[in-house]
C-alpha positions in Angstrom: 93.3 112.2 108.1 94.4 115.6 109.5 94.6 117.1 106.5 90.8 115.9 105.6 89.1 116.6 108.9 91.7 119.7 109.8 88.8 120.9 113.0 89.1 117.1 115.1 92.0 116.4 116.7 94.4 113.2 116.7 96.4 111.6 118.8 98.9 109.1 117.8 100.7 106.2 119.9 103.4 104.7 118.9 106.6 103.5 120.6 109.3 106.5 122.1 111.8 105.8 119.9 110.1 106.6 116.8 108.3 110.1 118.3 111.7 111.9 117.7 111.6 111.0 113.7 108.5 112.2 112.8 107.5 115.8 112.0 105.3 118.1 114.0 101.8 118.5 113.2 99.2 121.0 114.8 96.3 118.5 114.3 98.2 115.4 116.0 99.6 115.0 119.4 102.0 112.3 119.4 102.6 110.2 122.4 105.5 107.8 123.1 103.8 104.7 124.3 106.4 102.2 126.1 105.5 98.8 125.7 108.4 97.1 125.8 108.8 98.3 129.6 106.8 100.5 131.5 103.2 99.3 129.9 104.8 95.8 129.1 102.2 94.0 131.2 98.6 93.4 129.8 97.7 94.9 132.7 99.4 97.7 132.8 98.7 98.3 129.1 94.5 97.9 130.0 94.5 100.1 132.9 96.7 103.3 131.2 94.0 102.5 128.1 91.5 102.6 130.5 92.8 106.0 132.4 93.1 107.5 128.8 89.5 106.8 127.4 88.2 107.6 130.8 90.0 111.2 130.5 89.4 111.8 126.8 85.8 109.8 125.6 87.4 109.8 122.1 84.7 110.5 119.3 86.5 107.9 116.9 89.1 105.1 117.8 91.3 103.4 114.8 93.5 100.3 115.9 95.9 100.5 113.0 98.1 97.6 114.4 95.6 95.3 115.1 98.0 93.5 117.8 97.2 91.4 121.2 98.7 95.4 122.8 96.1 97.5 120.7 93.1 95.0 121.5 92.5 95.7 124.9 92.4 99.5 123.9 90.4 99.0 121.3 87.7 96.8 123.3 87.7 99.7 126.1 87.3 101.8 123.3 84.0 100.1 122.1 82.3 100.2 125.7 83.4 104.4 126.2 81.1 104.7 123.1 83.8 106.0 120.3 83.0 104.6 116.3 85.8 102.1 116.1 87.2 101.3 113.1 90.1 98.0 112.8 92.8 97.3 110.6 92.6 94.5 108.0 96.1 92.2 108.2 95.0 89.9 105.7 96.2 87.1 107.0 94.5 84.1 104.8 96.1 86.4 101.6 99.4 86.5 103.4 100.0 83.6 103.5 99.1 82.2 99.8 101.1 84.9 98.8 104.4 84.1 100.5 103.3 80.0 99.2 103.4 81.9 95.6 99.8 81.4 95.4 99.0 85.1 95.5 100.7 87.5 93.3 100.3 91.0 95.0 98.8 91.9 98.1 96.4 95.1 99.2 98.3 98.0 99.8 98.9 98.8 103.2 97.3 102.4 103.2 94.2 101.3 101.1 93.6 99.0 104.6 94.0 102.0 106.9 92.2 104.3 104.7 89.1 101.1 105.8 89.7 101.3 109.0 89.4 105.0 109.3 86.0 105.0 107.4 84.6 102.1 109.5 85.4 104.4 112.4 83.3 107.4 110.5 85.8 109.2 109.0 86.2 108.4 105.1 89.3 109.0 103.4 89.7 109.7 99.8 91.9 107.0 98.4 94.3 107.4 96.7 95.6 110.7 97.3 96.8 113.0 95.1 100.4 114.1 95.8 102.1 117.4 95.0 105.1 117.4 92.5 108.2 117.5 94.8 110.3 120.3 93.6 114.2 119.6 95.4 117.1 121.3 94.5 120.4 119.4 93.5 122.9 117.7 96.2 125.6 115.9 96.4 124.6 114.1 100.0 123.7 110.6 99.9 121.9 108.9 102.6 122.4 105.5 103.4 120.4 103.8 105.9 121.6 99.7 105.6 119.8 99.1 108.6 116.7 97.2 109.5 115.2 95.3 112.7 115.4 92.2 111.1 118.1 90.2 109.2 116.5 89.5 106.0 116.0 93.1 105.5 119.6 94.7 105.9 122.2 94.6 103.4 125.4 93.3 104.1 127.9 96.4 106.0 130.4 95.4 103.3 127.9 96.0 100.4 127.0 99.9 102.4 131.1 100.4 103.0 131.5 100.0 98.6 128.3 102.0 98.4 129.7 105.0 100.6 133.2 104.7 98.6 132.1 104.9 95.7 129.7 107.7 96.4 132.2 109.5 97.9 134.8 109.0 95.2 132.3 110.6 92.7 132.4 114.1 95.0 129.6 113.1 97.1 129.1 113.2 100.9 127.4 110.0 102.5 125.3 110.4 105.9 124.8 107.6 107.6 121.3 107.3 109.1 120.3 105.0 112.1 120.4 104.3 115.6 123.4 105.1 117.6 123.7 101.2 118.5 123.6 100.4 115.2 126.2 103.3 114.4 128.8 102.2 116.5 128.9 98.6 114.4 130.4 101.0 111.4 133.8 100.0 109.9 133.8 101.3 106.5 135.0 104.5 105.2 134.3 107.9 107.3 131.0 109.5 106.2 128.8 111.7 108.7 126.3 110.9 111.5 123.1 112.3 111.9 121.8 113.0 114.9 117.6 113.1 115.9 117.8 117.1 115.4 119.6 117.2 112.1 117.4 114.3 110.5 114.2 116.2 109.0 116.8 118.8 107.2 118.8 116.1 105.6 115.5 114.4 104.6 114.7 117.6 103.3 117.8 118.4 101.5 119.5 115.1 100.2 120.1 113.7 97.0 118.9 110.4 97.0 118.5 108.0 100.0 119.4 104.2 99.9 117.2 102.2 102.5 115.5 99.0 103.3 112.1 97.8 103.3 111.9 99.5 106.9 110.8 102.9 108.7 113.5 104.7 106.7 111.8 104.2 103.4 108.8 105.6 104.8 110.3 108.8 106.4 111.9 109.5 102.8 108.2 109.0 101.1 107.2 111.7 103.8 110.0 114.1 103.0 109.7 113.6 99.0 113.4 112.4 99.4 114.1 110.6 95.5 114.9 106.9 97.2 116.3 103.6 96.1 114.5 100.6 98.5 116.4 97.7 98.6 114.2 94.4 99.0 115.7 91.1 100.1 113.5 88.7 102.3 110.5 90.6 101.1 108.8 92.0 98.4 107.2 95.6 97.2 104.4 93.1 96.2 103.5 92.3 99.8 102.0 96.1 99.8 104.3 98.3 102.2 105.5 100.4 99.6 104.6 104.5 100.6 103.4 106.7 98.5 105.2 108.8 97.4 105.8 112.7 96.3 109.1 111.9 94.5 110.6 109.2 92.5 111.3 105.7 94.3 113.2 102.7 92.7 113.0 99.8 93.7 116.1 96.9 94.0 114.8 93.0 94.8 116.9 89.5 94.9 116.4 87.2 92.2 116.7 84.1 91.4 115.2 82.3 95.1 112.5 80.5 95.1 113.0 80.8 98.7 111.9 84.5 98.7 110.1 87.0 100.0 110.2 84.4 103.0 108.1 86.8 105.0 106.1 89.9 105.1 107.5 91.6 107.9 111.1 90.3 108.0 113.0 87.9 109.8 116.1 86.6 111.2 116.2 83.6 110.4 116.8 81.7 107.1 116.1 78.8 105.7 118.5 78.3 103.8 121.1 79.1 106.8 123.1 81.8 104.2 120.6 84.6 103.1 121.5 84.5 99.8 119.2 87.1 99.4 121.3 90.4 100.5 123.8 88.7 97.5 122.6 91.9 95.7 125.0 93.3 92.7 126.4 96.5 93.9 125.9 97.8 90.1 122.1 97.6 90.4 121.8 99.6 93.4 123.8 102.1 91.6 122.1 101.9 88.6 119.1 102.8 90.6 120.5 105.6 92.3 121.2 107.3 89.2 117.4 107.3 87.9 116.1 108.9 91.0 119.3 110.9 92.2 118.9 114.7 92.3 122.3 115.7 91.7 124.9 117.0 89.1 127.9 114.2 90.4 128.9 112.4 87.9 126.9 109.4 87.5 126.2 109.3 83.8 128.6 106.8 83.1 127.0 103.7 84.8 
């Protein structure tokens, strides 16, 4: 969007803790939006939309979450006169797909690419993306974490993972929140902090993540990744685009799964058989998309 309509500006909610992972832009003001507290009433929410629209009289307002905390904005939006353009969940196809009755869903960014032309401003879809030109590394990132259980790998599956990594020469970053962090028994591999995270995007190897925000931070940063999908699917259409080269690990073998689009933490089967993933295929992976002169011909 900012880089098709570079002379309108944008500005971007989303939730505090995610404005300190994404890059700068001069087109897009980013502001943390605190839902879960401060603006955690309806109320609340519908008067600070309100005080916003009131200061701003947007030309164009997208509701790319399409959620019970973006609808009262979005209505507000309507009656201050801006274009409003929604986001299509697909729900009906959602839910044949996880009954197996649906093969593939509509990718995610073909549905925001609709909402922004509903709201006037047409997006040429697909994009074309520049060939990511990275120089080799040895660094590894490995992000095992995700909000929900069906989406993270098991910590002893990420401890052989670093090991190994590390036995070929390699140095292993470990990429999440500090909560998450300080649940880290295996072998001793680097932290990054907030400040150091865009550079080691920028710089790494390969990354290793889960169907969560991390795989879309390394699409952003061209970083050559490995997803690894347990309770849900590529097919389900959250896949980024991406500059670089991107494999893709699933579970197989469950009829059980994907069990849901999103993630969850239940199961129910009551074991998660799906994060039973062969440490050999993530490896495998990693050495198709890894940019890096370590060793890993052998596997």
């Amino acid at each position: 969007m900012a880089q098709s309509y570079p002379d309108y500006k944008i500005t971007f909610f989303t939730r505090p803790a995610f404005l300190e992972h994404l890059p700068d832009h001069p087109g897009i003001e980013k502001v943390g939006l605190d839902v879960d507290d401060a603006y955690a009433s309806p109320v609340s929410l519908f008067l600070f939309w309100w005080g916003w629209l009131r200061s701003t009289y947007p030309e164009a307002w997208v509701d790319a979450h399409a959620h019970l905390r973006s609808m009262s904005g979005t209505w507000l939006a309507a009656r201050f006169g801006a274009r409003v353009g929604k986001l299509e969940k697909h729900r009906a196809l959602r839910k044949a797909f996880l009954a197996k009755n649906v093969q593939k869903l509509p990718l995610v960014q073909e549905s925001y690419a609709n909402a922004f032309a509903q709201a006037g401003f047409p997006i040429e879809w697909p994009i074309a993306l520049p060939n990511a030109s990275r120089p080799l590394s040895s660094t590894l990132l490995l992000a095992p974490f995700a909000a929900h259980e069906s989406k993270r790998i098991p910590l002893e599956t990420a401890y052989a993972l670093a090991a190994w990594w590390q036995g070929l020469g390699g140095t292993v970053v470990l990429m999440g929140h500090f909560s998450e962090i300080d649940g880290w028994n295996g072998p001793n591999v680097l932290f990054a902090r907030p400040d150091q995270e865009a550079s080691l995007w920028a710089e790494a190897a390969v990354a290793v993540v889960m169907d969560s925000a991390n795989q879309h931070l390394a699409a952003l940063h061209g970083t050559p990744s490995v997803t690894v999908w347990m309770g849900t699917a590529p097919e389900a259409g959250f896949v980024p685009v991406h500059p670089g080269e991107q494999e893709h690990v699933q579970s197989s073998g469950l009829s059980c799964s994907p069990c849901s689009i999103y993630g969850t933490s239940k199961c129910s089967r009551g074991d998660f058989a799906c994060h039973q993933i062969p440490l050999a295929q993530i490896q495998k992976a990693i050495a198709k998309v890894a940019r890096t002169d370590l060793p890993l011909h052998a596997l």
